[in-house]
PDB file of N, H, CA, C and O in Angstrom:
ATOM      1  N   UNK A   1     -17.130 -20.698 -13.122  1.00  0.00           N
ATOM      2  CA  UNK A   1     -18.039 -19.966 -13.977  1.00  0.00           C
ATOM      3  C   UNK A   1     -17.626 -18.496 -14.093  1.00  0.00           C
ATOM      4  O   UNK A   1     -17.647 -17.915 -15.178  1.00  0.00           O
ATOM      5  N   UNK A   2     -17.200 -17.829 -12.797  1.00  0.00           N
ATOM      6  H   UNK A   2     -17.183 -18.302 -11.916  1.00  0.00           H
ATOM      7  CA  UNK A   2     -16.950 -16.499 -12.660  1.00  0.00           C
ATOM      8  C   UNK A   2     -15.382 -16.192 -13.039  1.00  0.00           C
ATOM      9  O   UNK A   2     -14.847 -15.088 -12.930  1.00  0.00           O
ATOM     10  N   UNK A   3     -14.720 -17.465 -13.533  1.00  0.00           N
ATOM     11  H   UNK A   3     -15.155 -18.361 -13.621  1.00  0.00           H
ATOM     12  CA  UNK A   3     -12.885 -17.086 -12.916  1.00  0.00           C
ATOM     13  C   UNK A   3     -12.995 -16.274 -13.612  1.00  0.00           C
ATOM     14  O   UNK A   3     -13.812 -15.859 -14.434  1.00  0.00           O
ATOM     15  N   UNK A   4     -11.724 -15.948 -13.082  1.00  0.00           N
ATOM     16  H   UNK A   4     -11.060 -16.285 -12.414  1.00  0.00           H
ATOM     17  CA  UNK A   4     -10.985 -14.427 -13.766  1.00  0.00           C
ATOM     18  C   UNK A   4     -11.644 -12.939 -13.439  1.00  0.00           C
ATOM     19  O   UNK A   4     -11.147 -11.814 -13.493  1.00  0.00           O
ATOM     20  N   UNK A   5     -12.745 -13.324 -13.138  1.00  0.00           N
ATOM     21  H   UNK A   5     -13.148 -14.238 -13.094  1.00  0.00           H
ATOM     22  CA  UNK A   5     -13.390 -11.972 -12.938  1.00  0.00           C
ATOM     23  C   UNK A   5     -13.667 -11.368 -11.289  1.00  0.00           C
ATOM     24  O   UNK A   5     -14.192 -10.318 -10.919  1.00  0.00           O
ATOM     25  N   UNK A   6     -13.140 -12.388 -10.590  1.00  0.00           N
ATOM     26  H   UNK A   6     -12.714 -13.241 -10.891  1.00  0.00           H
ATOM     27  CA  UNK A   6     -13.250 -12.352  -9.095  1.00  0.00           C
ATOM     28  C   UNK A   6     -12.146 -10.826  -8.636  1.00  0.00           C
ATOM     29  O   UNK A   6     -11.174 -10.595  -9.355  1.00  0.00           O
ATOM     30  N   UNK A   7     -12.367 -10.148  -7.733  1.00  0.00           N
ATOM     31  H   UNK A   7     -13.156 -10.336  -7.148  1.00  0.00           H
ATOM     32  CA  UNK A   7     -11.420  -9.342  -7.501  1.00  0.00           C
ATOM     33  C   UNK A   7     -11.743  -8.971  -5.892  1.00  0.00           C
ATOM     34  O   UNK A   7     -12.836  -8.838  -5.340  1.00  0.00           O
ATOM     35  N   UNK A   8     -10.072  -8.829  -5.224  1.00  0.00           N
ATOM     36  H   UNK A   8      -9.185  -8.937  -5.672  1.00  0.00           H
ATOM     37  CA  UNK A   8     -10.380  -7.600  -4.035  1.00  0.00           C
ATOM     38  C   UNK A   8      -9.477  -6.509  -4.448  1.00  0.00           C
ATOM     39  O   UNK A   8      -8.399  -6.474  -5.042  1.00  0.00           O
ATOM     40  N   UNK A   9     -10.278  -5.620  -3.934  1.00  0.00           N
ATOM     41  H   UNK A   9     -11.153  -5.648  -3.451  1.00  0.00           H
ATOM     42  CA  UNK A   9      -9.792  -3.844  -3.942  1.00  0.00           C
ATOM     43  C   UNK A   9      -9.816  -3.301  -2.546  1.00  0.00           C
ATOM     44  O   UNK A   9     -10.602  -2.784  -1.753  1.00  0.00           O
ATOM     45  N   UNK A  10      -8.006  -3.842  -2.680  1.00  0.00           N
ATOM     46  H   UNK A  10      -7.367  -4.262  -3.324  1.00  0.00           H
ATOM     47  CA  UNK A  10      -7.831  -3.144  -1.327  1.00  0.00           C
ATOM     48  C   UNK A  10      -7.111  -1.532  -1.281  1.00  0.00           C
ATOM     49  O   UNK A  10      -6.353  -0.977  -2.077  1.00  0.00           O
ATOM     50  N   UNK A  11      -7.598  -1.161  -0.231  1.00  0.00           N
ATOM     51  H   UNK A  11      -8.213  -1.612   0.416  1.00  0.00           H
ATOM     52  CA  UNK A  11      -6.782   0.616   0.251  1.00  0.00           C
ATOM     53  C   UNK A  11      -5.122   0.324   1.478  1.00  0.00           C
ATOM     54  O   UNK A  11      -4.800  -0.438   2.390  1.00  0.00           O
ATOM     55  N   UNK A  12      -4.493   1.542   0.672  1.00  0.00           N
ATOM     56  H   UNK A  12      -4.755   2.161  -0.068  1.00  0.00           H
ATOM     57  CA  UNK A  12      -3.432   1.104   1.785  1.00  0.00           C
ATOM     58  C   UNK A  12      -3.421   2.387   2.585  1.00  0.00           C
ATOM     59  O   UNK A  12      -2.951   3.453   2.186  1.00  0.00           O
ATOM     60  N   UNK A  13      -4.185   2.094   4.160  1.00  0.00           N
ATOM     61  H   UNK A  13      -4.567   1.228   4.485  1.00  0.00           H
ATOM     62  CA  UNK A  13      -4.674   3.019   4.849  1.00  0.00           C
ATOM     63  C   UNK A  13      -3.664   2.600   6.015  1.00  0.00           C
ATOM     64  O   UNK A  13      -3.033   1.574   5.759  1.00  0.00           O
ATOM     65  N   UNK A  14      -3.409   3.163   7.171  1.00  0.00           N
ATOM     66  H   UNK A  14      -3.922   3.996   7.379  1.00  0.00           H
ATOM     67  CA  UNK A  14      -2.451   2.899   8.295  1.00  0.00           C
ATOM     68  C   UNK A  14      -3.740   2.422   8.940  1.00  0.00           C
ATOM     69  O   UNK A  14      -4.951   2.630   9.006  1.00  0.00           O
ATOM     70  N   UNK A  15      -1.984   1.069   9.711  1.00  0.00           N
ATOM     71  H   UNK A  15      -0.999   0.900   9.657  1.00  0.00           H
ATOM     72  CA  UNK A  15      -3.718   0.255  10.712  1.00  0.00           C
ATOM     73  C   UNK A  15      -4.577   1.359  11.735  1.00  0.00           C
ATOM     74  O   UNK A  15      -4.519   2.556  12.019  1.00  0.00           O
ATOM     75  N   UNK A  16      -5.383   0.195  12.083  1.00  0.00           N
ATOM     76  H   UNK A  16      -5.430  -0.777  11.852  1.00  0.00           H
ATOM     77  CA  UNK A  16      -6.114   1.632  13.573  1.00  0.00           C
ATOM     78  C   UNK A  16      -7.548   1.575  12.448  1.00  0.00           C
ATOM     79  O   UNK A  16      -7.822   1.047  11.370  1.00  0.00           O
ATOM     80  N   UNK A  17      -8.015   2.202  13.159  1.00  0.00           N
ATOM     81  H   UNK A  17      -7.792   2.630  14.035  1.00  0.00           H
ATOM     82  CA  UNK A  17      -9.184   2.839  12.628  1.00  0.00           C
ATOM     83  C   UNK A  17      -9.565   3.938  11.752  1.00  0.00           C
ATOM     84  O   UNK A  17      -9.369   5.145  11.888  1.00  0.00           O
ATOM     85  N   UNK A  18      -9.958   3.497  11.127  1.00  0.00           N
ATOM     86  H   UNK A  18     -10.117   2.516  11.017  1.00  0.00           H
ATOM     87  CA  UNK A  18      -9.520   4.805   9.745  1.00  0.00           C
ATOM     88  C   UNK A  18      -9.986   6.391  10.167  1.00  0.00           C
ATOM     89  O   UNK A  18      -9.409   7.431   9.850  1.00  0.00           O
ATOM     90  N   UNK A  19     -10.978   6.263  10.824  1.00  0.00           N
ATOM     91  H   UNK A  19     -11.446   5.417  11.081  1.00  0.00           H
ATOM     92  CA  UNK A  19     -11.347   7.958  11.425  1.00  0.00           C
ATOM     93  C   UNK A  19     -10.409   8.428  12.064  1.00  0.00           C
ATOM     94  O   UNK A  19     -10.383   9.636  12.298  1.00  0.00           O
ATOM     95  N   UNK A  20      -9.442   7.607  12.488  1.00  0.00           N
ATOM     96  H   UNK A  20      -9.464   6.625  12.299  1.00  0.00           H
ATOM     97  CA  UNK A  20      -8.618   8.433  13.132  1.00  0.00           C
ATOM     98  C   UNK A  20      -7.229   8.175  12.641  1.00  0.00           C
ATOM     99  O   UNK A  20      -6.205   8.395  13.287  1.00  0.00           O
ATOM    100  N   UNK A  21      -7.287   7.768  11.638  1.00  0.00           N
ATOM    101  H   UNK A  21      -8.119   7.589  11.113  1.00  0.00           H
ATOM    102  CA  UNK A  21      -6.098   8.074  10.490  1.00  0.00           C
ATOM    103  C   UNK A  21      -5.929   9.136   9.568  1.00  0.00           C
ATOM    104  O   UNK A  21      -6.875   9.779   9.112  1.00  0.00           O
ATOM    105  N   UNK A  22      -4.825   9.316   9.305  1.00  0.00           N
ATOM    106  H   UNK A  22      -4.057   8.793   9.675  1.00  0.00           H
ATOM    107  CA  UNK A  22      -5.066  10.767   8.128  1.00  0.00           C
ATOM    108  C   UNK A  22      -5.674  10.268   7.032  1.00  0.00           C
ATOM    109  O   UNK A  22      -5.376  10.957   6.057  1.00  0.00           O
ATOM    110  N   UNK A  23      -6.530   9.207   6.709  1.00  0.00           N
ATOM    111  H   UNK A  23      -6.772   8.647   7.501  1.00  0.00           H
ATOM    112  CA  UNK A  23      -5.884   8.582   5.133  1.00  0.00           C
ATOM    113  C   UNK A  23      -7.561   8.215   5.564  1.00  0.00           C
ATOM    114  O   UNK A  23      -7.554   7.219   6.287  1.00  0.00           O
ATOM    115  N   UNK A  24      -8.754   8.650   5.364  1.00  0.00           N
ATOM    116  H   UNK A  24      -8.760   9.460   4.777  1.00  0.00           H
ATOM    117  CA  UNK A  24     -10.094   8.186   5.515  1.00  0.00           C
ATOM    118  C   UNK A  24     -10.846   7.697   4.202  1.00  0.00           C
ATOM    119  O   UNK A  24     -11.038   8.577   3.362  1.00  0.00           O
ATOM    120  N   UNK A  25     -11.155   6.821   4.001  1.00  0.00           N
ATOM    121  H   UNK A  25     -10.999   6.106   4.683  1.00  0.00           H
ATOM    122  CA  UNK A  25     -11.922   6.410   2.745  1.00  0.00           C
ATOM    123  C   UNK A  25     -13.521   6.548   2.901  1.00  0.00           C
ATOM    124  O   UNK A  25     -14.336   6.077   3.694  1.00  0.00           O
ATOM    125  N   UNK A  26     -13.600   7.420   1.773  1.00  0.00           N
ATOM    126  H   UNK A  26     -12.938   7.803   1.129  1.00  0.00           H
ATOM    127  CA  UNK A  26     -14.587   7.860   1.608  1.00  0.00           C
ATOM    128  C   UNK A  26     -15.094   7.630   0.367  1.00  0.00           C
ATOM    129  O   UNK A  26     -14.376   7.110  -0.488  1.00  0.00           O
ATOM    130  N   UNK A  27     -16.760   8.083   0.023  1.00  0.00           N
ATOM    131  H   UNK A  27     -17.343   8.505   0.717  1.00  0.00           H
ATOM    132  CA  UNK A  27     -16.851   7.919  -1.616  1.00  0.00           C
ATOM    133  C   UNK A  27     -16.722   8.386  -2.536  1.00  0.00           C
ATOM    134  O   UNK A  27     -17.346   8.251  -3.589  1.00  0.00           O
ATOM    135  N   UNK A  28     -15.365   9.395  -2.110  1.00  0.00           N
ATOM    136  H   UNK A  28     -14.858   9.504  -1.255  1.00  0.00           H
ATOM    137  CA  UNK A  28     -14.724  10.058  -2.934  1.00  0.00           C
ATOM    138  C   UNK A  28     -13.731   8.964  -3.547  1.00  0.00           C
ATOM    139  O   UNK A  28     -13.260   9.234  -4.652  1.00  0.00           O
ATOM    140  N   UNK A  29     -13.324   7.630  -2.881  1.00  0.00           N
ATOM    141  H   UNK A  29     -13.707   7.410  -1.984  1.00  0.00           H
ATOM    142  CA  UNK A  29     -12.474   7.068  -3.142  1.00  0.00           C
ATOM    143  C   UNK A  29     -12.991   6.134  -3.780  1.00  0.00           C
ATOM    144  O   UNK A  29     -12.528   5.695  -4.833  1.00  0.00           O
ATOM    145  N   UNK A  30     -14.226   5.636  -3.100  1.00  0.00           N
ATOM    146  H   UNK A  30     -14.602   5.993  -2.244  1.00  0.00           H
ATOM    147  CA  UNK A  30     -14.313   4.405  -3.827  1.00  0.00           C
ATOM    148  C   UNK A  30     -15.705   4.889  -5.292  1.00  0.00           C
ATOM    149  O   UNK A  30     -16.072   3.926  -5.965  1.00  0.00           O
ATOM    150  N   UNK A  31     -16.205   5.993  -5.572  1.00  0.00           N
ATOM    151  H   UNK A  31     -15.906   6.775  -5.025  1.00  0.00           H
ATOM    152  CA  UNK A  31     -16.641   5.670  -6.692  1.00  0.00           C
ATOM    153  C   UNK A  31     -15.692   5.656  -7.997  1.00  0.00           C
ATOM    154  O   UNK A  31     -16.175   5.432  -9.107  1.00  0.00           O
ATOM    155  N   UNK A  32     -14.349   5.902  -7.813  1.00  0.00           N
ATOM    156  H   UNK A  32     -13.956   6.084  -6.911  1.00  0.00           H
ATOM    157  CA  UNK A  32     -13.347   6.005  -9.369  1.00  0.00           C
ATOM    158  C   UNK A  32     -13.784   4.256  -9.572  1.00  0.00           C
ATOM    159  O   UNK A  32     -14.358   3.761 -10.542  1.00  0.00           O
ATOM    160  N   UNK A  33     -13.237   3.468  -8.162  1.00  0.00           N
ATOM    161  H   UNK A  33     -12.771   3.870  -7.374  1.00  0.00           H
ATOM    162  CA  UNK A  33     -12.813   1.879  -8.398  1.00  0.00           C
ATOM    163  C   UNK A  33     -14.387   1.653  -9.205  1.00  0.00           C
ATOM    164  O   UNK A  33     -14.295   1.318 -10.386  1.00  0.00           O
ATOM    165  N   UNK A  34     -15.312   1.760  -8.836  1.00  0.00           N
ATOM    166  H   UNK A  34     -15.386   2.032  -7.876  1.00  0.00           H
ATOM    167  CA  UNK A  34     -16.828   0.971  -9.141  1.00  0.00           C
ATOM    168  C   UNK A  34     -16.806   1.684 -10.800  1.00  0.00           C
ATOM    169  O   UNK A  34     -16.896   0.854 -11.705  1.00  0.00           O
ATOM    170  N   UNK A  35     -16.722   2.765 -11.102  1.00  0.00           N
ATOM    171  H   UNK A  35     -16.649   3.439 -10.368  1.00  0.00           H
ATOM    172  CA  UNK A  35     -16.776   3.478 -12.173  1.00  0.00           C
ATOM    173  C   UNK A  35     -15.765   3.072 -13.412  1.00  0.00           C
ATOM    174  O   UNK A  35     -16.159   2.975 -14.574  1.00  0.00           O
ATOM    175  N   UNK A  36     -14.516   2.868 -13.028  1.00  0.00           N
ATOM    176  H   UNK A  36     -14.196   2.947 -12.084  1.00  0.00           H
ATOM    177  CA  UNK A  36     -13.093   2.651 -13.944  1.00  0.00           C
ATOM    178  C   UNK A  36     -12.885   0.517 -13.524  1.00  0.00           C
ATOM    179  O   UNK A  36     -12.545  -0.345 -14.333  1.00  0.00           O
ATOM    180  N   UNK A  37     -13.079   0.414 -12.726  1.00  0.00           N
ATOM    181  H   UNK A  37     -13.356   1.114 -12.068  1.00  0.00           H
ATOM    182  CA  UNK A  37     -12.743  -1.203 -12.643  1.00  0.00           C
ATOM    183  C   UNK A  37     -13.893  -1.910 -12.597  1.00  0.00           C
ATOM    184  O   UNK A  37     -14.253  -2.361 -13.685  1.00  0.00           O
ATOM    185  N   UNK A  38     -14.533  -2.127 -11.723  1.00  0.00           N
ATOM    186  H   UNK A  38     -14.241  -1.761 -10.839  1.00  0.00           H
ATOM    187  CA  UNK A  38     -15.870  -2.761 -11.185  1.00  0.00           C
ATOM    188  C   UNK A  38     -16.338  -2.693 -12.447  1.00  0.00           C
ATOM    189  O   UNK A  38     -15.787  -3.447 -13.249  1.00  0.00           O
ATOM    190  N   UNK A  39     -17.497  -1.759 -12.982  1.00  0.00           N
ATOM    191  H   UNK A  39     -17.945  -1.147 -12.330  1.00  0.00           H
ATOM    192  CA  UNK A  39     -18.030  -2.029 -13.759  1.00  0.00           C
ATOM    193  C   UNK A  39     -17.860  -2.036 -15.213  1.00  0.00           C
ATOM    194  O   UNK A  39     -18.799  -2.095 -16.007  1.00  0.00           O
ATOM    195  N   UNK A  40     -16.452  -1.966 -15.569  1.00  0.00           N
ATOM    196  H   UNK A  40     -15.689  -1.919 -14.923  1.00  0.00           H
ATOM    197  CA  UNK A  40     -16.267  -2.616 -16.739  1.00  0.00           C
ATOM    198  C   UNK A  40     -15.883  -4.144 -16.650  1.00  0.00           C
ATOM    199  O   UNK A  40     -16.128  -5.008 -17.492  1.00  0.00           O
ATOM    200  N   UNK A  41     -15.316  -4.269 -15.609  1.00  0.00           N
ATOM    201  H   UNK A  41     -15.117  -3.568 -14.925  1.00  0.00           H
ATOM    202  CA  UNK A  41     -15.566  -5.992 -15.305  1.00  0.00           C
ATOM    203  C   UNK A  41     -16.873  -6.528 -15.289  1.00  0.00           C
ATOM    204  O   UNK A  41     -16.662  -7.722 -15.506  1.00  0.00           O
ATOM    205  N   UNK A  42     -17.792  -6.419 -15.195  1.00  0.00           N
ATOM    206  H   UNK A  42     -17.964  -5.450 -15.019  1.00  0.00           H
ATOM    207  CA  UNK A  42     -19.392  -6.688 -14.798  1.00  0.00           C
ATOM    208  C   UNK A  42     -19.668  -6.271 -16.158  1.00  0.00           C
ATOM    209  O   UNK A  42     -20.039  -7.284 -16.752  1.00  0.00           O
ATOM    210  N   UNK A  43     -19.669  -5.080 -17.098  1.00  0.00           N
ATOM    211  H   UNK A  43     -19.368  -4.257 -16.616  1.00  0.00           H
ATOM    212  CA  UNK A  43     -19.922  -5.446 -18.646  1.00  0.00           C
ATOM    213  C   UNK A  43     -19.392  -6.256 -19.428  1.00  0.00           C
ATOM    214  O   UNK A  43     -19.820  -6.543 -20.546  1.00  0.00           O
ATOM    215  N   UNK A  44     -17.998  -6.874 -18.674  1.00  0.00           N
ATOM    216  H   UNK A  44     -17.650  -6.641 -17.766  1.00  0.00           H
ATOM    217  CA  UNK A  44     -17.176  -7.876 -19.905  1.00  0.00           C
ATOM    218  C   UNK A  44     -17.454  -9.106 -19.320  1.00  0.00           C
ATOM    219  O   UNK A  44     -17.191 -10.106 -19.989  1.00  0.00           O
ATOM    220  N   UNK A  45     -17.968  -9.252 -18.123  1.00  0.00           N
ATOM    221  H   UNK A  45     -18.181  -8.440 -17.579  1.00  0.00           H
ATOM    222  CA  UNK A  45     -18.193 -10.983 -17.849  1.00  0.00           C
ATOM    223  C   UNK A  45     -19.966 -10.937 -18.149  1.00  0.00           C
ATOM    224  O   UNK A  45     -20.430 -12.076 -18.197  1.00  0.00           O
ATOM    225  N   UNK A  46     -20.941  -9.890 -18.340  1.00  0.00           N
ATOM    226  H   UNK A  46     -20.564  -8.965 -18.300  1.00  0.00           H
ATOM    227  CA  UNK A  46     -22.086 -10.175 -18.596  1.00  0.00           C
ATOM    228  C   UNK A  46     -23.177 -11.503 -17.773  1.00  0.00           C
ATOM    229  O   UNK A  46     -23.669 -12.582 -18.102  1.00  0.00           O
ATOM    230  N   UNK A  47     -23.154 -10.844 -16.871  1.00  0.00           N
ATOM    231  H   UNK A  47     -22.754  -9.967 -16.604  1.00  0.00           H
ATOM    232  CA  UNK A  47     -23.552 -11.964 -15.892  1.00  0.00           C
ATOM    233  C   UNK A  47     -25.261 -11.878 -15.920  1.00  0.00           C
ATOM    234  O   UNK A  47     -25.850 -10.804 -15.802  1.00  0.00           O
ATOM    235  N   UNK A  48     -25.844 -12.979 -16.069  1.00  0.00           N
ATOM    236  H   UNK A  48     -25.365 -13.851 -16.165  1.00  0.00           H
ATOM    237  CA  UNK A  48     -27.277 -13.088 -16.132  1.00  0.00           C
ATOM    238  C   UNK A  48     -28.309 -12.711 -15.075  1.00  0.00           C
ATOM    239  O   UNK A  48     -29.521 -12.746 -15.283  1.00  0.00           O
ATOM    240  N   UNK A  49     -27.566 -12.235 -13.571  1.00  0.00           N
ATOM    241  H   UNK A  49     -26.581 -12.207 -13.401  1.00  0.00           H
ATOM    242  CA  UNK A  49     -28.142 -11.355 -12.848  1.00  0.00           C
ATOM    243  C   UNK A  49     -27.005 -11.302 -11.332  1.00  0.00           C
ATOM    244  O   UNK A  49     -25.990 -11.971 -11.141  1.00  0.00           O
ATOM    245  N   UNK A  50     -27.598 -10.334 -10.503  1.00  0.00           N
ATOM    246  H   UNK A  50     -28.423  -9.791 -10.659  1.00  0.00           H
ATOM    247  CA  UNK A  50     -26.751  -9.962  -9.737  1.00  0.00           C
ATOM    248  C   UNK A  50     -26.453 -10.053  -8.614  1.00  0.00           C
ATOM    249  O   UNK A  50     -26.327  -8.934  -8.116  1.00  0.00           O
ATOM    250  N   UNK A  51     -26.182 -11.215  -7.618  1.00  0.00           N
ATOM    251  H   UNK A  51     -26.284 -12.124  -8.023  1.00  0.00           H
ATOM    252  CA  UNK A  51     -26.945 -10.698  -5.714  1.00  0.00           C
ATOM    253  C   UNK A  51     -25.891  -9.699  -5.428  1.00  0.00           C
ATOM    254  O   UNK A  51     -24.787  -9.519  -5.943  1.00  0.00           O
ATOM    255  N   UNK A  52     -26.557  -9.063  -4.416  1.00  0.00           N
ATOM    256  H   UNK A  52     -27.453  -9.209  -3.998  1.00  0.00           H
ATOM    257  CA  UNK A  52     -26.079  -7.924  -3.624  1.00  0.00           C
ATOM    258  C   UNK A  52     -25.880  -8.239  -2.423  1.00  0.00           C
ATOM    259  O   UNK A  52     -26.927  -8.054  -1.803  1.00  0.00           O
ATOM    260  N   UNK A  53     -25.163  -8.579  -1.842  1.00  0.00           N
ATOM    261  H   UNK A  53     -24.312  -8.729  -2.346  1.00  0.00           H
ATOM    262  CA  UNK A  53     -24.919  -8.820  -0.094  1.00  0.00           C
ATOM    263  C   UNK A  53     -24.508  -7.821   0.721  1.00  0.00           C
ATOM    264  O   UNK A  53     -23.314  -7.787   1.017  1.00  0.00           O
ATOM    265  N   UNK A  54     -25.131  -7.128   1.081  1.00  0.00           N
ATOM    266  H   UNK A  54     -26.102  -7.155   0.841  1.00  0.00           H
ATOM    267  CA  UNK A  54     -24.111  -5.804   1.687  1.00  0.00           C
ATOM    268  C   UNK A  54     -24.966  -5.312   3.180  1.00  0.00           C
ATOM    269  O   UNK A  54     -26.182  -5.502   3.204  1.00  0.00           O
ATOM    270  N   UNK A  55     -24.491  -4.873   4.027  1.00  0.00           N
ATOM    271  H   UNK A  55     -23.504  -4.718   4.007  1.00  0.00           H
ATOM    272  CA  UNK A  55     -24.326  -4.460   5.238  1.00  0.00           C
ATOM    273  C   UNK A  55     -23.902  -3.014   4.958  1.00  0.00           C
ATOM    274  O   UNK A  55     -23.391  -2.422   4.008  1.00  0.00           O
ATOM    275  N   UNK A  56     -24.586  -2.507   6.915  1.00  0.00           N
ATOM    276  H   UNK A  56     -25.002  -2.987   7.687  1.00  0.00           H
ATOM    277  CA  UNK A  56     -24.524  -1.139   6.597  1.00  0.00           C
ATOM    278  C   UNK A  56     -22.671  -0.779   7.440  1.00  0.00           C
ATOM    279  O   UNK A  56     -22.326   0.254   8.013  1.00  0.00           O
ATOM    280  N   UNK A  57     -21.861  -2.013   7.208  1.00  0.00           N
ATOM    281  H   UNK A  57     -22.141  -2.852   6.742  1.00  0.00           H
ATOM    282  CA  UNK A  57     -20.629  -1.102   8.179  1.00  0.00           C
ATOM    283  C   UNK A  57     -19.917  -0.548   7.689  1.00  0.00           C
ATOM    284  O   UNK A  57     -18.934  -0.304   8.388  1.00  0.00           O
ATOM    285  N   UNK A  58     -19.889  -0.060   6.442  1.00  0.00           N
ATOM    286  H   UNK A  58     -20.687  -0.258   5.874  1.00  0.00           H
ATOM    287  CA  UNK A  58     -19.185   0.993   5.664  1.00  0.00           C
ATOM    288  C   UNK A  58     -19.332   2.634   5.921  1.00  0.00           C
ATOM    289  O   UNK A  58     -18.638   3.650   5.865  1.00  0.00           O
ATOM    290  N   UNK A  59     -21.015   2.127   6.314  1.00  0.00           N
ATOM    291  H   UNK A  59     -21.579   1.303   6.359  1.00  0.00           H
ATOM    292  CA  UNK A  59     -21.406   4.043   6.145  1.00  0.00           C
ATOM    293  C   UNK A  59     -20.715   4.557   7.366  1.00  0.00           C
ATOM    294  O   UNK A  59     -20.173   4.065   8.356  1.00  0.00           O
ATOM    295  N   UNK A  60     -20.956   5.747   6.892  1.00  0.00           N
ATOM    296  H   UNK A  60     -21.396   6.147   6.088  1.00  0.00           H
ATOM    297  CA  UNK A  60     -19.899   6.721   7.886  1.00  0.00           C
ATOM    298  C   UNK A  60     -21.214   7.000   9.475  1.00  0.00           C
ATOM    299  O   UNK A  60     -22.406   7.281   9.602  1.00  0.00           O
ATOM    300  N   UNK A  61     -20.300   6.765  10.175  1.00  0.00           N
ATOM    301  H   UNK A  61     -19.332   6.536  10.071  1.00  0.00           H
ATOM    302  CA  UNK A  61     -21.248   6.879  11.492  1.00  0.00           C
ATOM    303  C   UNK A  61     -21.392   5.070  12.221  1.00  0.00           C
ATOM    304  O   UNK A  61     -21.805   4.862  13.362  1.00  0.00           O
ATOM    305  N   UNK A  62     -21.062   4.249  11.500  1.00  0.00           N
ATOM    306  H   UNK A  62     -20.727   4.418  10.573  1.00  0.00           H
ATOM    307  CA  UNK A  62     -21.225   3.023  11.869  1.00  0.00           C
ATOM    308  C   UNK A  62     -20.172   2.085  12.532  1.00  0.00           C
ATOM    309  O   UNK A  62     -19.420   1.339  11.904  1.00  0.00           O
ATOM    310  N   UNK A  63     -20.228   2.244  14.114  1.00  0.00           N
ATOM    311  H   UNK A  63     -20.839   2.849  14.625  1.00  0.00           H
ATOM    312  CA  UNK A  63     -19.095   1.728  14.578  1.00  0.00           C
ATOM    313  C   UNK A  63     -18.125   0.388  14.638  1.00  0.00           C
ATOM    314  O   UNK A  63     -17.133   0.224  15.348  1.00  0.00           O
ATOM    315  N   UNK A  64     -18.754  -0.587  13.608  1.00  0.00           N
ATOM    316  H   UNK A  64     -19.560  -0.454  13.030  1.00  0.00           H
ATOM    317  CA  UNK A  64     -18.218  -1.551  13.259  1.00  0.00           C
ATOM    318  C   UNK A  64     -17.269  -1.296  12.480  1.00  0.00           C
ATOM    319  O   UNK A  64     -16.125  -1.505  12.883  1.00  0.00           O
ATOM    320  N   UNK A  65     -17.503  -0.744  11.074  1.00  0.00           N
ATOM    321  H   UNK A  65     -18.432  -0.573  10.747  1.00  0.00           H
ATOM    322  CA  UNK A  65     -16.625  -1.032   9.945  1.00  0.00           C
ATOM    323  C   UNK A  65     -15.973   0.309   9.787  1.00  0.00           C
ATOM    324  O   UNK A  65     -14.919   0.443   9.167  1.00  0.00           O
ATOM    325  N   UNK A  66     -16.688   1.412  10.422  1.00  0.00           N
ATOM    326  H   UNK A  66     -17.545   1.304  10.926  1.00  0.00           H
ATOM    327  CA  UNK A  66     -15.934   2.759  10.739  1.00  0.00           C
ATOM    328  C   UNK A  66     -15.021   3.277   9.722  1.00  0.00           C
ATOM    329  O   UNK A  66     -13.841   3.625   9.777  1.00  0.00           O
ATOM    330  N   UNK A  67     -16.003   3.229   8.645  1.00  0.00           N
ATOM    331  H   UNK A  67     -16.961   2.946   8.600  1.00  0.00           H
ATOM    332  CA  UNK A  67     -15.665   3.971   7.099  1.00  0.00           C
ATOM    333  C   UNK A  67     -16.430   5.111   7.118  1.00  0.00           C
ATOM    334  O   UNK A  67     -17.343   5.201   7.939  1.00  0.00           O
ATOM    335  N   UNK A  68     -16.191   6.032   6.309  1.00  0.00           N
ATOM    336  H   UNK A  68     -15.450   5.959   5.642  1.00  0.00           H
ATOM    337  CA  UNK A  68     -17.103   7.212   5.916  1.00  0.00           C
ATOM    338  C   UNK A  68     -17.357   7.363   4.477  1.00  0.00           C
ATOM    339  O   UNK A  68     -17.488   8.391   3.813  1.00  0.00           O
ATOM    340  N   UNK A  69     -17.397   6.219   4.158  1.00  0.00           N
ATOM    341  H   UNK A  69     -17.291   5.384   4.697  1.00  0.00           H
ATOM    342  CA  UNK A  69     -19.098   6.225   3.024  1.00  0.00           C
ATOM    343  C   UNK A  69     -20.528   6.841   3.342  1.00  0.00           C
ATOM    344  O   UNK A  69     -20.973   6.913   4.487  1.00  0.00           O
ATOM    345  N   UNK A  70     -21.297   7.338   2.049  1.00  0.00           N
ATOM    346  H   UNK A  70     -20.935   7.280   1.118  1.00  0.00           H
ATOM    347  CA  UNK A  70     -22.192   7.714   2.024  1.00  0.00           C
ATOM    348  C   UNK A  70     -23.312   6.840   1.594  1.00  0.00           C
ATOM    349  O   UNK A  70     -23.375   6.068   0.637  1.00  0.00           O
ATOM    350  N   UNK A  71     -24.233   7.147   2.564  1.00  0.00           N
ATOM    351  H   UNK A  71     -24.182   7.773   3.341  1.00  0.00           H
ATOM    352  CA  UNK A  71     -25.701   5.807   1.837  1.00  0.00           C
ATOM    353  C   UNK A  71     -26.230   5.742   0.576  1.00  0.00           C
ATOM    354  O   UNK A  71     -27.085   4.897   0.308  1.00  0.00           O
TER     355      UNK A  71
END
């Protein structure tokens, strides 16, 4: 139903943990992808509604996923 429109967006960050890499992703990085890719994909497949699955291990401060995103 969805092909073609499936995607991963990956970063090429050095392994380890990104806080303590030079190379930190932040949402400086990822709002271009949601803004320029993401959601012109999501206006051209027009999907009749949306789930959201998301967890907090992105945000910055969260020692699982140990990104520095903002909430």
């Amino acid at each position: 139903m969805g092909r073609g429109y499936n995607m991963n967006i990956n970063f090429n960050v050095p392994s380890g943990k990104f806080k303590d890499s030079k190379v930190p992703i932040t949402s400086k990085e990822y709002l271009p992808l949601y803004t320029h890719l993401v959601l012109p994909t999501v206006n051209e497949f027009k999907p009749d509604f949306i789930i959201v699955c998301c967890g907090f291990d992105a945000c910055d401060g969260d020692p699982l996923g140990d990104l520095c995103l903002e909430p």
